[in-house]
C-alpha positions as a Python dict, from the first residue, in 0.01 Angstrom:
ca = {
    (1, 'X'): (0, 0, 0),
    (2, 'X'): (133, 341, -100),
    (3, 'X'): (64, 663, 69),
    (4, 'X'): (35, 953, -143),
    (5, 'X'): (242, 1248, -21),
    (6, 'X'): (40, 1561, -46),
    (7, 'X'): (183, 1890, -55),
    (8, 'X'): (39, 2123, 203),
    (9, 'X'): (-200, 2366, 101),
    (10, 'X'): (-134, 2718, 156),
    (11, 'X'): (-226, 2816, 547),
    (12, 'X'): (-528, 2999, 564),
    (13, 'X'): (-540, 3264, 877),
    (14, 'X'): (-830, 3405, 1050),
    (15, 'X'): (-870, 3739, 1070),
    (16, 'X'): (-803, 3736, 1477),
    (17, 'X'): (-458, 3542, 1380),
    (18, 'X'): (-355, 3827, 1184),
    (19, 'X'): (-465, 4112, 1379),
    (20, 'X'): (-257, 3897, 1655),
    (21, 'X'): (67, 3862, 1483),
    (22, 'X'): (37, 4229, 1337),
    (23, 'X'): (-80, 4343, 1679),
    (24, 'X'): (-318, 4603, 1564),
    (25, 'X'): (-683, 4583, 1623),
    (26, 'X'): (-987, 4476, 1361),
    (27, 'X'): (-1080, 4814, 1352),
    (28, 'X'): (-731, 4865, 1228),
    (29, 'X'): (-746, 4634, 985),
    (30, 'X'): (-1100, 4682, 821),
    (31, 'X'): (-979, 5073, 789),
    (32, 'X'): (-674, 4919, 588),
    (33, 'X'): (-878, 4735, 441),
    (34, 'X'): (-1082, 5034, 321),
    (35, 'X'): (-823, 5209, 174),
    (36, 'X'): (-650, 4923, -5),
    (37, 'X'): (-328, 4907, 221),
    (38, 'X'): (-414, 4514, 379),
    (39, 'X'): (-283, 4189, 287),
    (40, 'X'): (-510, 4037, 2),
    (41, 'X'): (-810, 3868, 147),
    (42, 'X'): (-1069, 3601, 99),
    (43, 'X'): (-1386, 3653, 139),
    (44, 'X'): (-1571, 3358, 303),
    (45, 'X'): (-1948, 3294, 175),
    (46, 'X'): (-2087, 3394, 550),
    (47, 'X'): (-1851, 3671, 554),
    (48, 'X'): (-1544, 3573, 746),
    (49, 'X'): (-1214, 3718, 598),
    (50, 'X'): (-942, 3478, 534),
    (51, 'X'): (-587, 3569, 479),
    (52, 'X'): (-313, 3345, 232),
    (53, 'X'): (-12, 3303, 508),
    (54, 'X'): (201, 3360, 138),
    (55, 'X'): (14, 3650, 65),
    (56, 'X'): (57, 3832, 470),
    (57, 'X'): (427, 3730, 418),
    (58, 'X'): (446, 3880, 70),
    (59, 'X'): (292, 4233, 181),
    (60, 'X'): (520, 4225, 503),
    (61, 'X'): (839, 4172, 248),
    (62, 'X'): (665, 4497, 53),
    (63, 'X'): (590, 4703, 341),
    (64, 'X'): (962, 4642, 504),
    (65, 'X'): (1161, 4895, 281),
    (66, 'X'): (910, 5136, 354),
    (67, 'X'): (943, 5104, 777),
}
């Protein structure tokens, strides 16, 4: 019997996870949001917000220079 090795998915973080490692605040985040300055997000069909760990990494590499 052979196991098929699966390559893991990209992580998907909730928005609390996010907030948490950024340590701002939702409030933060939904104004960021707003104005087109957050990590790209997936919108779940009841409305949660999901974030690609690949795609918060990607915007911290792009927003590093600029600290």
């Amino acid at each position: 019997m052979t196991t098929a090795v699966r390559k893991p998915r990209d992580e998907k973080l909730t928005l609390a996870e996010v907030c948490e490692e950024l340590k701002v605040t939702r409030s933060t985040f939904y104004d960021w949001r707003a104005k087109g300055r957050a990590p790209r997000c997936i919108k779940l069909p009841n409305g949660d917000l999901r974030i690609r760990r690949s795609d918060l990494d990607n915007w911290l590499d792009d927003h590093e220079d600029a600290a």
